[in-house]
N, C-alpha and C positions, 0 to 999 in steps of 0.2 A: 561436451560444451558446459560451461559454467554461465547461469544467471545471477547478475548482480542483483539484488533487492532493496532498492534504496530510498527512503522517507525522505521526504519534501523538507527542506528549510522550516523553521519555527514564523508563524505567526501573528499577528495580535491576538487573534482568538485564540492561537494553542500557549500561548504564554498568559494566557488569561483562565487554561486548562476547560476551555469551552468547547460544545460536542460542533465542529466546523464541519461540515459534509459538502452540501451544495452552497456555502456562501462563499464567492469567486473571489477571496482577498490573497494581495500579492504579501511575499516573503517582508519580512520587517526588515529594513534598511540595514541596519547593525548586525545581522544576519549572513550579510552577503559574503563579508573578508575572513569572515569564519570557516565559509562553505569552499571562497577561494584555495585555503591551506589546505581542505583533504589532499589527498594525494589515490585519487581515483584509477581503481583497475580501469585496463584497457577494454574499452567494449567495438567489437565490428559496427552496433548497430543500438541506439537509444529509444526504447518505448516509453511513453511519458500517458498518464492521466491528463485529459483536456483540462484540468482546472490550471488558473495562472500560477498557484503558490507549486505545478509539479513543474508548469516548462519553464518557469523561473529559473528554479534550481538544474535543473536540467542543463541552461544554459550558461549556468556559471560551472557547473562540474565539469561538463565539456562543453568548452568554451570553441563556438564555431559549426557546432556540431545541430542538426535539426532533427527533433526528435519526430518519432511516425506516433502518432496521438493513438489512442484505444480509447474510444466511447466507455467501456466495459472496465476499465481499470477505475473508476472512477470514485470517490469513499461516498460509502455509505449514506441516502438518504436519511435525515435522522429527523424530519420531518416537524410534528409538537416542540422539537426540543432542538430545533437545527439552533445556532447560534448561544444557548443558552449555558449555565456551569452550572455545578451543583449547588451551591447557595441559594441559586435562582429556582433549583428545580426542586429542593429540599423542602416533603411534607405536599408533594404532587402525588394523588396517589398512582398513576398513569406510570410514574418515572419510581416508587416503591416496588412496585409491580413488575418495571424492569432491572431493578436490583436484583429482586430475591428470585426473579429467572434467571439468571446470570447472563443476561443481555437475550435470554432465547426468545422473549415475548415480541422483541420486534418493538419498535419507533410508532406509536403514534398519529397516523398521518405519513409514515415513511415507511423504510424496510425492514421487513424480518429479516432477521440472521442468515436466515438458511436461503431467503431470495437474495440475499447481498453477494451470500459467498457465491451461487450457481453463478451471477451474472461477472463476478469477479476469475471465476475459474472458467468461464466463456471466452472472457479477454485472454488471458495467460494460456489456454490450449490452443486456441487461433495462436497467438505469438508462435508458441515452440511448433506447431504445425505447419508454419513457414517457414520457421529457422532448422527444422528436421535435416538432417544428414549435412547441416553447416560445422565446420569443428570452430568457428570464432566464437568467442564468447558475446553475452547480449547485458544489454543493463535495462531494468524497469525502474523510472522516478516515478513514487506515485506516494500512495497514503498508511499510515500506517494501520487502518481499517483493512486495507488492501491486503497488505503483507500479512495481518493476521490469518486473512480468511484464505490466503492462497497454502504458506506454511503450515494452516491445523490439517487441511485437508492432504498435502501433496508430501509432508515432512516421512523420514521412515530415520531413526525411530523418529514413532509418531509421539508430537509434543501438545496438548491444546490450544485451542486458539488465544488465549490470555498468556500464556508463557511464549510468545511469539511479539509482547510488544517490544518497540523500539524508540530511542529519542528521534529525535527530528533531527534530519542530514546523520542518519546511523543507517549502516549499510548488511546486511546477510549475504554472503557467499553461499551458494548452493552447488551442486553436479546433478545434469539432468539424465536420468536414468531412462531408456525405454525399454520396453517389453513388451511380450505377446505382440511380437512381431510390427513393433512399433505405431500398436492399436492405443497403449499406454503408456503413462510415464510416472516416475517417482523422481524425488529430489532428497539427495544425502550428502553427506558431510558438510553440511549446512554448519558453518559458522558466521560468527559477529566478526564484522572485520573492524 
């Protein structure tokens, strides 16, 4: 089985290069005929992040199609600093502190890294623990917070979570691997499609 991995359409705030977590904004208009032309692998089945900028996209990629929502897929609490960009945050020492951790310190008011990624790989092992012994292949729209934290942990070879980002409407091809008796799983030949 192959999972698609695919970043949400661009929005105000990520064209603005703003940390968007939980602010609910839809895909930017100009966005949409963009998203139209992919030309999308086939999925049996579409998992989407509840936020509107994933089942937007979702719903122009496959069009007709309703996606099964995951609470858990959901980007990153980013709390002090939800909405804000560097300029804004530049000479914070809260957001210094999260530099020179390399995001490990954790948001603020929001999540650590390491709670983002558990409740991000909570969503994605539910998914494949449904889709278990399906040979269709599946697609997740979601964030690319998401796709970082699911990729550093699940990728073989293993890549970091920072070499895992993506533009917006960029999609990762993965093959889901299980093991130990289908207690586990890995994801390889992970490509950028």
């Amino acid at each position: 089985m192959k999972v698609y991995l695919i970043r949400h359409g661009a929005t105000k705030g990520n064209r603005e290069r703003r940390y968007v977590g939980s602010t609910d904004e839809p895909l930017l208009a100009e966005e949409i005929p963009g998203l139209q032309r992919k030309d999308m692998p086939p999925a049996a089945r579409i998992y989407a992040s509840p936020m509107r900028r994933c089942i937007q996209t979702a719903a122009v990629l496959y069009p007709g199609r309703e996606p099964l929502v995951v609470d858990d897929l959901a980007e990153c609490s980013f709390g002090d600093f939800e909405y804000c960009n560097y300029e804004e945050l530049n000479g914070n020492p809260d957001y210094q502190k999260f530099i020179d951790s390399m995001g490990r310190s954790g948001f603020p008011g929001g999540e650590g890294r390491d709670e983002f990624q558990r409740r991000c790989l909570r969503g994605f092992y539910g998914i494949l623990q449904r889709e278990k012994g399906c040979p269709e292949d599946i697609a997740l729209v979601v964030h690319g917070g998401t796709i970082m934290a699911i990729l550093d942990v699940c990728s073989r070879p293993h890549r970091d979570y920072y070499d895992w980002q993506i533009e917006n409407g960029g999609v990762y091809a993965a093959e889901v691997v299980w093991e130990d008796g289908g207690d586990s799983f890995y994801l390889e030949n992970i490509e950028k499609k």
